[in-house]
N, CA, C and O atoms as a Maestro MAE file, in Angstrom:
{
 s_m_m2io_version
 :::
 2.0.0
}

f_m_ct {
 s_m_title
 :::
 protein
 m_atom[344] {
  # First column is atom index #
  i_m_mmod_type
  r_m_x_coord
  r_m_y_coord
  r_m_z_coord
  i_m_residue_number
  s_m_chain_name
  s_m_pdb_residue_name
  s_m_pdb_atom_name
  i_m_atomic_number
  :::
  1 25 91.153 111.962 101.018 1 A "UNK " " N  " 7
  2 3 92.113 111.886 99.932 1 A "UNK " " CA " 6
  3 2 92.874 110.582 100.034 1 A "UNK " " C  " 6
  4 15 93.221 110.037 101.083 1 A "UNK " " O  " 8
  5 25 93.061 110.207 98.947 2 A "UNK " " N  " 7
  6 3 94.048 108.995 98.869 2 A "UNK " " CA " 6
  7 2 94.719 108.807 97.727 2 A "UNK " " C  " 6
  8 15 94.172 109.283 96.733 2 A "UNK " " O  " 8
  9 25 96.165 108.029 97.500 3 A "UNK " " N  " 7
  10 3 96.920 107.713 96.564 3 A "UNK " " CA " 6
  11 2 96.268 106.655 95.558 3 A "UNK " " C  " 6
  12 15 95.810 105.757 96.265 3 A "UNK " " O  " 8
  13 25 96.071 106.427 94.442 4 A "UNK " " N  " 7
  14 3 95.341 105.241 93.610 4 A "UNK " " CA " 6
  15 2 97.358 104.720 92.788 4 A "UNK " " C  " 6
  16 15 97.800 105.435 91.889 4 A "UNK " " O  " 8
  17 25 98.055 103.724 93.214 5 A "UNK " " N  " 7
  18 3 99.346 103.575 92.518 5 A "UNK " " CA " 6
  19 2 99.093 102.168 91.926 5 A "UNK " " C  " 6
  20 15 98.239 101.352 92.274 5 A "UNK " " O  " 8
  21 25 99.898 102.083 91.090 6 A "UNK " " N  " 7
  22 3 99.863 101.392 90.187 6 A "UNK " " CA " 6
  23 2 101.263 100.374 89.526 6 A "UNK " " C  " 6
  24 15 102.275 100.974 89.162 6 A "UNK " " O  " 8
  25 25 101.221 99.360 89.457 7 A "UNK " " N  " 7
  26 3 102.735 98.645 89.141 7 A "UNK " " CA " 6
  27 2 102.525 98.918 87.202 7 A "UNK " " C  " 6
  28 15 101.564 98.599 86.501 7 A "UNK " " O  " 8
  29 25 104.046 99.727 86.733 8 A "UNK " " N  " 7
  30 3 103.686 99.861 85.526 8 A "UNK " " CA " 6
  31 2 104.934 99.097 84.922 8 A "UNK " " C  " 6
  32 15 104.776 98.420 83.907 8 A "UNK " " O  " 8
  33 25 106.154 99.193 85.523 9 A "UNK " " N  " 7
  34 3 107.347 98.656 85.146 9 A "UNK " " CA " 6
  35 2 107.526 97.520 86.173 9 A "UNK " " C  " 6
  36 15 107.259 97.437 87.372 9 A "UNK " " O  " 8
  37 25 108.056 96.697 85.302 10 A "UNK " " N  " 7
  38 3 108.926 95.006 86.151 10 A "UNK " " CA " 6
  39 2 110.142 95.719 86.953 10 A "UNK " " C  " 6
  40 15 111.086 96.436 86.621 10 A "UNK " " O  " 8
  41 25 109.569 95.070 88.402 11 A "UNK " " N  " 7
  42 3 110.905 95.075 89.247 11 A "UNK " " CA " 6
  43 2 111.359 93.924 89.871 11 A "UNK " " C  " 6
  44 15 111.361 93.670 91.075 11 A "UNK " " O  " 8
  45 25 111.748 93.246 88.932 12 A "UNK " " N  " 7
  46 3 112.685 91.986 88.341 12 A "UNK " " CA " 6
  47 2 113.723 92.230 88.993 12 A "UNK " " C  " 6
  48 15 114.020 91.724 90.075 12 A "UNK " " O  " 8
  49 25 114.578 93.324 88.144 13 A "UNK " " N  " 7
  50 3 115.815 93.729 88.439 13 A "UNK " " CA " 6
  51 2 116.534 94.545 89.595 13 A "UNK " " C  " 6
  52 15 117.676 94.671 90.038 13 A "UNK " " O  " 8
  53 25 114.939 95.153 89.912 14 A "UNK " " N  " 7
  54 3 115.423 96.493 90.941 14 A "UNK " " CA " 6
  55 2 115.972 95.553 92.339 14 A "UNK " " C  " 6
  56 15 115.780 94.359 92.568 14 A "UNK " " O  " 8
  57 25 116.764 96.644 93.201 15 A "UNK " " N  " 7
  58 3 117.442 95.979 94.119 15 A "UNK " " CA " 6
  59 2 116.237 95.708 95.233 15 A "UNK " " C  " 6
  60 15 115.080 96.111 95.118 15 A "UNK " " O  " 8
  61 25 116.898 94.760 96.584 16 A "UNK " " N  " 7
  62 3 116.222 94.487 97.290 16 A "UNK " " CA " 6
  63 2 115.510 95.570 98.249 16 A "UNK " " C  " 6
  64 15 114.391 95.216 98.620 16 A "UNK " " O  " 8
  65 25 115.837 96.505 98.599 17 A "UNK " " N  " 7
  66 3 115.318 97.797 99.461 17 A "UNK " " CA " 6
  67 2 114.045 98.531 98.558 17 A "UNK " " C  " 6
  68 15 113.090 98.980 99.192 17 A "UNK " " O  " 8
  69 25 114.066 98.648 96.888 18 A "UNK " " N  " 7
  70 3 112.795 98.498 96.120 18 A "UNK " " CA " 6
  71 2 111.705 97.473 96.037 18 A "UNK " " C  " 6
  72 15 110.494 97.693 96.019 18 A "UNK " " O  " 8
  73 25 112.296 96.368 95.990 19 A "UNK " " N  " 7
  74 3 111.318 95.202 95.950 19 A "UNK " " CA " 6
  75 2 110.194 95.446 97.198 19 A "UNK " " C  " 6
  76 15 108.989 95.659 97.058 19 A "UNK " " O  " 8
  77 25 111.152 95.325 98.773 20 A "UNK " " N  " 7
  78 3 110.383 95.096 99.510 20 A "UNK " " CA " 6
  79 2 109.422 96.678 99.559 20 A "UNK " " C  " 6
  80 15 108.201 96.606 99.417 20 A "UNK " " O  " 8
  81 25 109.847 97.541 99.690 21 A "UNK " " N  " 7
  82 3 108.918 98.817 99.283 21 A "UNK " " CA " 6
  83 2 107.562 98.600 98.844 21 A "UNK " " C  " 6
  84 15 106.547 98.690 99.534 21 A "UNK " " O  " 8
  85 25 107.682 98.214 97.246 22 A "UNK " " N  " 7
  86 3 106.585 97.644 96.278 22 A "UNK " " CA " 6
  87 2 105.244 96.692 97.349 22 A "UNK " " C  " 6
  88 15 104.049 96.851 97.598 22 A "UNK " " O  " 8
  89 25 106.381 95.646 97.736 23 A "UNK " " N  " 7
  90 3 105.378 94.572 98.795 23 A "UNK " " CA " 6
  91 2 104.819 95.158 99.869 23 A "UNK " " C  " 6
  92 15 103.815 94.629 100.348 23 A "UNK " " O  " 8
  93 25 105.298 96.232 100.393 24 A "UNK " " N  " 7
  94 3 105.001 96.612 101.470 24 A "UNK " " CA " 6
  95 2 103.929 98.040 101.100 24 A "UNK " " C  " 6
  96 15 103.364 98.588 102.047 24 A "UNK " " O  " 8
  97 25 103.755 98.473 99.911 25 A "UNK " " N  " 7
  98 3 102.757 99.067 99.210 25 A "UNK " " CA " 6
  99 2 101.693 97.984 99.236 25 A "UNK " " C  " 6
  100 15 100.525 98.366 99.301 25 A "UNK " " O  " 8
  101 25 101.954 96.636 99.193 26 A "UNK " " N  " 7
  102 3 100.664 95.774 98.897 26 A "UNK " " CA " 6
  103 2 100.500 94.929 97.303 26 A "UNK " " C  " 6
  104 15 99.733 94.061 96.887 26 A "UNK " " O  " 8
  105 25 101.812 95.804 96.624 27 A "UNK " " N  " 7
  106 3 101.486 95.164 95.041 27 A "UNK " " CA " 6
  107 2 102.299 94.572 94.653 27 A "UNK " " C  " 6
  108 15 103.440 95.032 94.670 27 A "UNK " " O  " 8
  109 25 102.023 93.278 94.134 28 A "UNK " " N  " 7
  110 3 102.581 91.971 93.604 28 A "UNK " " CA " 6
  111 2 102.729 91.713 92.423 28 A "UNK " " C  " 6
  112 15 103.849 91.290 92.139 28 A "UNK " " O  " 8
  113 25 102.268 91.772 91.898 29 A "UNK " " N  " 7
  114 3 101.692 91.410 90.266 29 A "UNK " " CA " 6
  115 2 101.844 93.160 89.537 29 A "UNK " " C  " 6
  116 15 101.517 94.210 90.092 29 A "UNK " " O  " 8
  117 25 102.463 92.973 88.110 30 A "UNK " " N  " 7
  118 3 102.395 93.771 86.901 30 A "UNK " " CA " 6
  119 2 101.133 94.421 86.653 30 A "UNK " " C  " 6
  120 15 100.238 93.717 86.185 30 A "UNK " " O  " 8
  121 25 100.875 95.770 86.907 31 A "UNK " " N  " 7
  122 3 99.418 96.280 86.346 31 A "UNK " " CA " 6
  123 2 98.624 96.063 87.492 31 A "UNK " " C  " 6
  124 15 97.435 96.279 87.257 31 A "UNK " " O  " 8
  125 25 98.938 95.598 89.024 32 A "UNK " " N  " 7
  126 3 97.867 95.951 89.963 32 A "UNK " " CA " 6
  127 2 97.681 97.341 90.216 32 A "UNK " " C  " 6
  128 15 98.519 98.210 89.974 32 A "UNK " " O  " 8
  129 25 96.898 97.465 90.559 33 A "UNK " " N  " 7
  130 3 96.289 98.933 91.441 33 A "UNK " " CA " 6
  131 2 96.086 98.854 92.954 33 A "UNK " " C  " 6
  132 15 95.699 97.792 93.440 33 A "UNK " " O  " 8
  133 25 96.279 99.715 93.577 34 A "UNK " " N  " 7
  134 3 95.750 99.871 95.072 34 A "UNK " " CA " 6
  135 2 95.499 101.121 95.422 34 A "UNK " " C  " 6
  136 15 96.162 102.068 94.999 34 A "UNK " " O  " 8
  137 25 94.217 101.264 96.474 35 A "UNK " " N  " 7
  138 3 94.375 102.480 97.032 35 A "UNK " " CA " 6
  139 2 94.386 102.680 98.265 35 A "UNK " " C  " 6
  140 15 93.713 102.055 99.085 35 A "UNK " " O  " 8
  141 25 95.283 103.721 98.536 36 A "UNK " " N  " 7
  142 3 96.128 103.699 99.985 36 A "UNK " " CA " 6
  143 2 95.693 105.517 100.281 36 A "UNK " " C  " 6
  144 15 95.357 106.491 99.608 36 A "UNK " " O  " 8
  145 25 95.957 105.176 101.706 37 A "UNK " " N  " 7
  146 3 95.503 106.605 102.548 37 A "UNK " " CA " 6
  147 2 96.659 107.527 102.139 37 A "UNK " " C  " 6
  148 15 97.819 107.177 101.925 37 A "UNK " " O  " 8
  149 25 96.213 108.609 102.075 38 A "UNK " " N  " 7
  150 3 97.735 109.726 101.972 38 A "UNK " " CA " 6
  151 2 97.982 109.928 102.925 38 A "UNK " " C  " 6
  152 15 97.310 110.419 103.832 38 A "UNK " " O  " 8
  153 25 99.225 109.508 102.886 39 A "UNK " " N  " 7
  154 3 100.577 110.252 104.508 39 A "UNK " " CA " 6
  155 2 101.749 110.135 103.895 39 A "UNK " " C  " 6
  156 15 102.030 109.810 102.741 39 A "UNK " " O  " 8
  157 25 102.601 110.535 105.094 40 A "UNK " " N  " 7
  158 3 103.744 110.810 104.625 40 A "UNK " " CA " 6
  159 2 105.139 109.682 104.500 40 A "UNK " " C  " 6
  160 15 106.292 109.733 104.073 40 A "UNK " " O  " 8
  161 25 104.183 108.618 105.190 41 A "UNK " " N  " 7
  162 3 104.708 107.402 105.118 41 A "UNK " " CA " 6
  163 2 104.670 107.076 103.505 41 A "UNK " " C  " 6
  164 15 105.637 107.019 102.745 41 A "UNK " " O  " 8
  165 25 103.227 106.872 103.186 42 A "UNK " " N  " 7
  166 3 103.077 106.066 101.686 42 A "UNK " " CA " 6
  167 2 103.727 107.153 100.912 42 A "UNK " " C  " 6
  168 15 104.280 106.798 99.871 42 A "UNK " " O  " 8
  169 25 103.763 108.379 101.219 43 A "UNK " " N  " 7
  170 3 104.477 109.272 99.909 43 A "UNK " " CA " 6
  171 2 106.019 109.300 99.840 43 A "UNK " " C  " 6
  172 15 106.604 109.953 98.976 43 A "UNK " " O  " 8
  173 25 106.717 108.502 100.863 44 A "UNK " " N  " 7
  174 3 107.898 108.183 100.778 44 A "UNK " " CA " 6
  175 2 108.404 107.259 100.370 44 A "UNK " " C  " 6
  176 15 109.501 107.254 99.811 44 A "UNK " " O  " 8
  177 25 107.557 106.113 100.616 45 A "UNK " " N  " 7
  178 3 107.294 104.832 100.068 45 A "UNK " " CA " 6
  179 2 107.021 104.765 98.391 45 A "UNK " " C  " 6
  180 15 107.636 103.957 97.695 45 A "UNK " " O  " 8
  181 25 106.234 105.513 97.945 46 A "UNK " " N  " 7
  182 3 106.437 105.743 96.424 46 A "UNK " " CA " 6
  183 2 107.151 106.591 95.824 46 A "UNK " " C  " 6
  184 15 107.598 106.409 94.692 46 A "UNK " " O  " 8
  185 25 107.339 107.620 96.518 47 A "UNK " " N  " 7
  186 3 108.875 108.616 95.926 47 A "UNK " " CA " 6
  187 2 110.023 107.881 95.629 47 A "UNK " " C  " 6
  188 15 110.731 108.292 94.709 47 A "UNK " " O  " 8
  189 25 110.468 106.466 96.477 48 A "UNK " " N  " 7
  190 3 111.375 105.909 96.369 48 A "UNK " " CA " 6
  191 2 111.195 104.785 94.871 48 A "UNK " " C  " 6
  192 15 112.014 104.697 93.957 48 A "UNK " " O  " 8
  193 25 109.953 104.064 94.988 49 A "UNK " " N  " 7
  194 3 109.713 103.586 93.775 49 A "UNK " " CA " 6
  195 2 109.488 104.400 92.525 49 A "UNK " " C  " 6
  196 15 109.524 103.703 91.511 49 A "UNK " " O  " 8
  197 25 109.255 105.754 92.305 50 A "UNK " " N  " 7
  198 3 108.553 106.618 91.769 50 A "UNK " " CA " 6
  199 2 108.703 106.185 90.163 50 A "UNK " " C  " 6
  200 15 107.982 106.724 89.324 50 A "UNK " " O  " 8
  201 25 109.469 105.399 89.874 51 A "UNK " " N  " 7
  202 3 109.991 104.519 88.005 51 A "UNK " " CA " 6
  203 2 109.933 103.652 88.083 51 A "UNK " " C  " 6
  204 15 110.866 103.022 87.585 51 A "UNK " " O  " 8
  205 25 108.742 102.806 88.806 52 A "UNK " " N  " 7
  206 3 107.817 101.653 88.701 52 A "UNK " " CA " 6
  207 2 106.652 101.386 88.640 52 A "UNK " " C  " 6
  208 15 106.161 100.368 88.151 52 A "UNK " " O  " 8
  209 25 105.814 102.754 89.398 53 A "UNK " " N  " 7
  210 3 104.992 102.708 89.440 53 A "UNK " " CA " 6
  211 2 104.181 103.944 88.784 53 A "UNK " " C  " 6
  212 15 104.904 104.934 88.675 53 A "UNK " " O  " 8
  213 25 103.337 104.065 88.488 54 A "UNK " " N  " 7
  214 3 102.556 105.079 88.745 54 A "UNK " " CA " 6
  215 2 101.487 105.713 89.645 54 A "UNK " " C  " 6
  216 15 100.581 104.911 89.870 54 A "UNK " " O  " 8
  217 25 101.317 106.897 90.221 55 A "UNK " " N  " 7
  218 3 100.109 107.543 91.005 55 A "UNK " " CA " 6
  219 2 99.418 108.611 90.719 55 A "UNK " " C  " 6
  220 15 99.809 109.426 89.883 55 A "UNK " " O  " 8
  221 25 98.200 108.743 91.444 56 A "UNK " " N  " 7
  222 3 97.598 109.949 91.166 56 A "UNK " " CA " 6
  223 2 96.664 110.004 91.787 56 A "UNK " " C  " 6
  224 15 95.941 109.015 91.904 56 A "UNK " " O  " 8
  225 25 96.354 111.301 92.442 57 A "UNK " " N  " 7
  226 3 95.700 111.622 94.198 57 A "UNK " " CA " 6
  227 2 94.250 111.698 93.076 57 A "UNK " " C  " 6
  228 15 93.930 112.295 92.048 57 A "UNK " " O  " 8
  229 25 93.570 110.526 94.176 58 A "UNK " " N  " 7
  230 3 92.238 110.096 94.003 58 A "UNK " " CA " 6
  231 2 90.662 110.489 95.383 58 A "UNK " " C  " 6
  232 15 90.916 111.142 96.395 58 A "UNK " " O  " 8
  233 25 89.817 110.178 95.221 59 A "UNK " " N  " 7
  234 3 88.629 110.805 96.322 59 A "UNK " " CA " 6
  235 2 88.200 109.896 96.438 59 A "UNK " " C  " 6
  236 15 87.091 110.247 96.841 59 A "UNK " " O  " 8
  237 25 88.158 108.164 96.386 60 A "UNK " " N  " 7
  238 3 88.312 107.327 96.614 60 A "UNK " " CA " 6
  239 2 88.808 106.850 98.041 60 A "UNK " " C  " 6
  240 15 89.742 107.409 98.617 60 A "UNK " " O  " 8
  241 25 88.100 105.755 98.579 61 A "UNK " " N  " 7
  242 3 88.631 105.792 100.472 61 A "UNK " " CA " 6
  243 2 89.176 104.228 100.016 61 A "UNK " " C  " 6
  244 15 88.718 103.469 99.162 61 A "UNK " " O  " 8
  245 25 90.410 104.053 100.992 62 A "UNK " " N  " 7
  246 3 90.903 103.017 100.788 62 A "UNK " " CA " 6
  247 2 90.127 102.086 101.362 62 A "UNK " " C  " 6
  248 15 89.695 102.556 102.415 62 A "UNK " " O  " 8
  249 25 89.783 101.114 101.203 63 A "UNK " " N  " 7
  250 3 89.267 99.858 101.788 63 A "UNK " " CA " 6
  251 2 90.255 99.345 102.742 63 A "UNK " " C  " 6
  252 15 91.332 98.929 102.318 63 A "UNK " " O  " 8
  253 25 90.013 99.340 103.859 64 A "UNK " " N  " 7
  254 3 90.576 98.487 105.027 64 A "UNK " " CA " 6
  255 2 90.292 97.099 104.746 64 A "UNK " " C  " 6
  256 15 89.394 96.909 103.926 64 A "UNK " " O  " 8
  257 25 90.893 96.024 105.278 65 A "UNK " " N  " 7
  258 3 90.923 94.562 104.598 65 A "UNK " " CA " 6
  259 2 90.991 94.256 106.176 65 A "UNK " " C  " 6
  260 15 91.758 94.678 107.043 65 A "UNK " " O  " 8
  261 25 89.800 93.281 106.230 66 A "UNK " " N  " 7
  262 3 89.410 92.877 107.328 66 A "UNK " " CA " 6
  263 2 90.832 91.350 107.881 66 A "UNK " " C  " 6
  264 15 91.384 90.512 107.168 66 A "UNK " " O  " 8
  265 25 90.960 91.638 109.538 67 A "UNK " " N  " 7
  266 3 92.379 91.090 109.675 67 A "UNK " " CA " 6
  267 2 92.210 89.499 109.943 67 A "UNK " " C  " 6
  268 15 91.383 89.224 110.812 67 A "UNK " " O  " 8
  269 25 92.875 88.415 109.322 68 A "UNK " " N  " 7
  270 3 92.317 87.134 109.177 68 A "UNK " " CA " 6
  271 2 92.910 86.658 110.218 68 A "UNK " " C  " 6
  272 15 93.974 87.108 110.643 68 A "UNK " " O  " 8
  273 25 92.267 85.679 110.739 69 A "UNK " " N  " 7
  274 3 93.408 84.476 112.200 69 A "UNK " " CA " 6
  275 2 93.962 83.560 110.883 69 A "UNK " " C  " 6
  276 15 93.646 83.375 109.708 69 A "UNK " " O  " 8
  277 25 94.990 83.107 111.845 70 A "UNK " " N  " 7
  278 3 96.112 82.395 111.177 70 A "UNK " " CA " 6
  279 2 95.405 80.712 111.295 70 A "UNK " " C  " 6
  280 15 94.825 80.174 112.238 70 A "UNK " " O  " 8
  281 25 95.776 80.148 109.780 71 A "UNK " " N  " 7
  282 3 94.678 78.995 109.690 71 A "UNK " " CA " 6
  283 2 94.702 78.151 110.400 71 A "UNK " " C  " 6
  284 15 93.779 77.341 110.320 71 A "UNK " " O  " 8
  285 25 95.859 77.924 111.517 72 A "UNK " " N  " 7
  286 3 95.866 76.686 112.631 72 A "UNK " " CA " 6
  287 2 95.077 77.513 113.338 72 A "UNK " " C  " 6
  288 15 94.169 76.763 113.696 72 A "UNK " " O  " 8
  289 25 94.806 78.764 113.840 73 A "UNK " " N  " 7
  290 3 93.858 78.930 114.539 73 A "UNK " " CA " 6
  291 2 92.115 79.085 114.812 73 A "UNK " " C  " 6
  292 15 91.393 79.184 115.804 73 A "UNK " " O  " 8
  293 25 91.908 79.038 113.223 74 A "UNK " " N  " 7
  294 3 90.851 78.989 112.680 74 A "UNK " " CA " 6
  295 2 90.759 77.644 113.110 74 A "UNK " " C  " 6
  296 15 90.022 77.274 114.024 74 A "UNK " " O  " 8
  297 25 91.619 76.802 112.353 75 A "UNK " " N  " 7
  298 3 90.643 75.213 112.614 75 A "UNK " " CA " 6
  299 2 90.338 75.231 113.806 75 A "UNK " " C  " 6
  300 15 89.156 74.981 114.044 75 A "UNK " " O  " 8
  301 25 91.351 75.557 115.108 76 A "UNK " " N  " 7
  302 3 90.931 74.924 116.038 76 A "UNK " " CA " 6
  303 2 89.254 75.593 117.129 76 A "UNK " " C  " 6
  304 15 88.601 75.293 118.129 76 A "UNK " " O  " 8
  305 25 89.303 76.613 116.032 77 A "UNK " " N  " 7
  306 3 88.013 77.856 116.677 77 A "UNK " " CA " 6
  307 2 86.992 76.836 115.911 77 A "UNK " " C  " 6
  308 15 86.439 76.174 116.788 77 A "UNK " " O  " 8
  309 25 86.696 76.592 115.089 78 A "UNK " " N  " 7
  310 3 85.807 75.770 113.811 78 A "UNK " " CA " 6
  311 2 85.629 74.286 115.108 78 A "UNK " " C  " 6
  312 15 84.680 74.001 115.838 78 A "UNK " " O  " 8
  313 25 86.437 73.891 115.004 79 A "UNK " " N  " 7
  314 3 86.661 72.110 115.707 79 A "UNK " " CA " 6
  315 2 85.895 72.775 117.253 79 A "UNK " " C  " 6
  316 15 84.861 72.252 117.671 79 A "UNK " " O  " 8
  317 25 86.463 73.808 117.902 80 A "UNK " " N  " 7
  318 3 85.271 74.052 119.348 80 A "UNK " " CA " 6
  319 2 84.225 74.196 119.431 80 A "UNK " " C  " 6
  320 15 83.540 73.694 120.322 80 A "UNK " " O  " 8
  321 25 83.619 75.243 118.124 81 A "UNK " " N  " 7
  322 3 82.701 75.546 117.753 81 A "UNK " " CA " 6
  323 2 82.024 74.380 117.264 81 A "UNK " " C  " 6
  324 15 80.893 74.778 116.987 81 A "UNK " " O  " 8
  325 25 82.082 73.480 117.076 82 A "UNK " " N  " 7
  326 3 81.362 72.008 116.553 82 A "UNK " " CA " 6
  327 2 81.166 71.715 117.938 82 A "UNK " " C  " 6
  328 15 80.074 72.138 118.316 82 A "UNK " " O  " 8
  329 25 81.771 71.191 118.760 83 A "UNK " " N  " 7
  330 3 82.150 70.313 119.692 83 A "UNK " " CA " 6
  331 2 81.467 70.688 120.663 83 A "UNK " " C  " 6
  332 15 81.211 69.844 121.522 83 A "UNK " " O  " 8
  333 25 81.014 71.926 120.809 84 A "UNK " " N  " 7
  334 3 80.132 72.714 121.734 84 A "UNK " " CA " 6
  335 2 79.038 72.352 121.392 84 A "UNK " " C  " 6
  336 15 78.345 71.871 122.288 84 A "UNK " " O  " 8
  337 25 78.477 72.426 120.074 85 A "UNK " " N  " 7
  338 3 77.185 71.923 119.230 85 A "UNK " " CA " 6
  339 2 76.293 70.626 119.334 85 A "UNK " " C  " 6
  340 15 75.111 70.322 119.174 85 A "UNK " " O  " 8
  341 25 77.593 69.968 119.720 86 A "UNK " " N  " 7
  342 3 77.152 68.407 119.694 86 A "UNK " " CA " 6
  343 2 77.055 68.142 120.967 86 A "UNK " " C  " 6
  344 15 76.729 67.015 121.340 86 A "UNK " " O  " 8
  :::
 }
 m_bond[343] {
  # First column is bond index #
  i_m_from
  i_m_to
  i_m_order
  :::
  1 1 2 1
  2 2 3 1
  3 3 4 2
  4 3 5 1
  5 5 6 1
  6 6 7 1
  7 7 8 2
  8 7 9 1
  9 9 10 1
  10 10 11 1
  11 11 12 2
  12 11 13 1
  13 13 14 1
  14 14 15 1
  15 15 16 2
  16 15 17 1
  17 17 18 1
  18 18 19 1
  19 19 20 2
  20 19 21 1
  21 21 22 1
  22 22 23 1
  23 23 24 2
  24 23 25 1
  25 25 26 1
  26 26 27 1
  27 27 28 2
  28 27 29 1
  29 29 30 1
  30 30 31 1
  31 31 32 2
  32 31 33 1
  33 33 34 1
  34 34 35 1
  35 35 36 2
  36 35 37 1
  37 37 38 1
  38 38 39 1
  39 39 40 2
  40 39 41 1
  41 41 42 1
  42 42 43 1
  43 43 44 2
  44 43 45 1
  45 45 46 1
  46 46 47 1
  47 47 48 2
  48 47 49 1
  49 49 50 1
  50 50 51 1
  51 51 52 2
  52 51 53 1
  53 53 54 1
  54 54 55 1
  55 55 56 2
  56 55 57 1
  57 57 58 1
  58 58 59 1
  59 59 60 2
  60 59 61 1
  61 61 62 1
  62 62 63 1
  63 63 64 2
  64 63 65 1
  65 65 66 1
  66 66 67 1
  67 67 68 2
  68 67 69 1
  69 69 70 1
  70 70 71 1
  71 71 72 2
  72 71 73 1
  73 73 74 1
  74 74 75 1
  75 75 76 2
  76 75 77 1
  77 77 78 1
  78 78 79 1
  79 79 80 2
  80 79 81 1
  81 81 82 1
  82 82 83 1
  83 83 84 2
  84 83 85 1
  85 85 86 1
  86 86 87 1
  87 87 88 2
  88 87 89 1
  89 89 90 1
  90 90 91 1
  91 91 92 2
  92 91 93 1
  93 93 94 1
  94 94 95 1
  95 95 96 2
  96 95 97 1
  97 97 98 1
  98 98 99 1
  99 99 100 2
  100 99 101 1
  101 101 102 1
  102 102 103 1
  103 103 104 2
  104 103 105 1
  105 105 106 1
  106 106 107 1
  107 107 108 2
  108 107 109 1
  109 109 110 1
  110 110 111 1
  111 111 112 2
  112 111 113 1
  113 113 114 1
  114 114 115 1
  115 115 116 2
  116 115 117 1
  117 117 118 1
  118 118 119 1
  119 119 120 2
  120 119 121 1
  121 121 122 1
  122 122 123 1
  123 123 124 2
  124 123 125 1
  125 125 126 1
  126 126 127 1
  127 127 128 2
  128 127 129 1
  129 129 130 1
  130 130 131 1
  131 131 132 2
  132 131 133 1
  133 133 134 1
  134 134 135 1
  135 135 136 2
  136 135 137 1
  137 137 138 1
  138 138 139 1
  139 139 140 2
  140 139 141 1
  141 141 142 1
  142 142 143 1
  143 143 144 2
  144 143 145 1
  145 145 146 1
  146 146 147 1
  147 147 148 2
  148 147 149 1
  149 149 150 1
  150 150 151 1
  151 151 152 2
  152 151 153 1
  153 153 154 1
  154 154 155 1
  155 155 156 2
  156 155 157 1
  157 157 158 1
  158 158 159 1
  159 159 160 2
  160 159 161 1
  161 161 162 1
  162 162 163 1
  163 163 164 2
  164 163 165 1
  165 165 166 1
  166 166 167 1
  167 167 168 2
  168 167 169 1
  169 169 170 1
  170 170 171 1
  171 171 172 2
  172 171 173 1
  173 173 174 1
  174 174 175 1
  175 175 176 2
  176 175 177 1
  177 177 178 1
  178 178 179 1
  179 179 180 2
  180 179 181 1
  181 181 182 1
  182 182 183 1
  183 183 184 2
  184 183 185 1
  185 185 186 1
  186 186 187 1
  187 187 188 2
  188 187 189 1
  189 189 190 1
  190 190 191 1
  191 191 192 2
  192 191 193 1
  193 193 194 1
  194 194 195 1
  195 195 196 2
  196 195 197 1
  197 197 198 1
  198 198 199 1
  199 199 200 2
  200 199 201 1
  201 201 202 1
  202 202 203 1
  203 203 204 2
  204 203 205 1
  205 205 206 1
  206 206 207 1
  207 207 208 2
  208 207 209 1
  209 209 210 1
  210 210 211 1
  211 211 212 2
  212 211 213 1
  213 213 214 1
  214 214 215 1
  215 215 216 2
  216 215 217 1
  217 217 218 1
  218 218 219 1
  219 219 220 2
  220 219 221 1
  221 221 222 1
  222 222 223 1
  223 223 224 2
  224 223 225 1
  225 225 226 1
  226 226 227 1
  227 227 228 2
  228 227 229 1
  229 229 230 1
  230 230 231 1
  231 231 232 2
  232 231 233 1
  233 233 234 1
  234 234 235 1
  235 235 236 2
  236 235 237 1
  237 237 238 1
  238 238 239 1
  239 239 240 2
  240 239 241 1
  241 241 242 1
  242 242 243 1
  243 243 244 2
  244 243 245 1
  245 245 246 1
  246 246 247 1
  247 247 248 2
  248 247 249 1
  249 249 250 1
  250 250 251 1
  251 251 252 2
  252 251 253 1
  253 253 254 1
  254 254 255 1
  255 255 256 2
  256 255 257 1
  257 257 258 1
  258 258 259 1
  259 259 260 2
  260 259 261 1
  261 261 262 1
  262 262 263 1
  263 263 264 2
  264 263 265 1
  265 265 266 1
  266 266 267 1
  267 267 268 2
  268 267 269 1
  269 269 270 1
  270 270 271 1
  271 271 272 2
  272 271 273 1
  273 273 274 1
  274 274 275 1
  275 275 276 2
  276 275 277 1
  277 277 278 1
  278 278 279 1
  279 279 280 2
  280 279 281 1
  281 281 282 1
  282 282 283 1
  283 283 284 2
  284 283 285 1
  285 285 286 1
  286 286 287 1
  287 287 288 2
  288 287 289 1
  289 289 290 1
  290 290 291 1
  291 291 292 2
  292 291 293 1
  293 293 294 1
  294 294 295 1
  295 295 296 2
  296 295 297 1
  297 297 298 1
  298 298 299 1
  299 299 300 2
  300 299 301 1
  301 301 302 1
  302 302 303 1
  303 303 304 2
  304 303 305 1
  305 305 306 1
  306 306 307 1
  307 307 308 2
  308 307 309 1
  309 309 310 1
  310 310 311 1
  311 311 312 2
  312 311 313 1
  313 313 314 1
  314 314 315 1
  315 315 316 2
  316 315 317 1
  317 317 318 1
  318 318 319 1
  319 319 320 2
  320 319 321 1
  321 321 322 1
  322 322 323 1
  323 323 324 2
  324 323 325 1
  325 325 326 1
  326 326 327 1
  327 327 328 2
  328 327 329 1
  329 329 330 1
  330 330 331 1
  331 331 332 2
  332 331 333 1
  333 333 334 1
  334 334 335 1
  335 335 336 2
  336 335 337 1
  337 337 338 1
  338 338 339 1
  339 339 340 2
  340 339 341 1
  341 341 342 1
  342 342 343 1
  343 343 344 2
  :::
 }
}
């Protein structure tokens, strides 16, 4: 089971303890979608936004998002990885 939520209203205005909520759901932009695991974390997390967004329990598996290195560390993995080559 999972949550499918949705940004339906601008939170322009809403205070800062909403905003970061929203971001910390993952959604940025007007009219994104995401889908997130059900717990009791994310269902608190949107109870609090609950007149911004919309949801509705989906059978859909959330996609995990594979975790990136930070780009100074990439180059310097890229630049060894050459340097070994040569």
């Amino acid at each position: 089971m999972s949550l499918k939520v949705k940004v339906i209203k601008s939170f322009a205005g809403a205070p800062d303890t909403q905003r970061r909520t929203i971001r910390g759901l993952g959604l940025w932009k007007m009219g994104q979608v995401r889908i997130l695991p059900d717990t009791p974390a994310i269902r608190g997390m949107v109870f609090k936004v609950k007149h911004l967004i919309s949801q509705e329990v989906s059978d859909e598996q959330p996609q995990l998002r594979k975790r990136r290195k930070p780009r100074k560390i990439a180059l310097r993995d890229r630049a060894r990885a050459e340097r070994k080559q040569a």
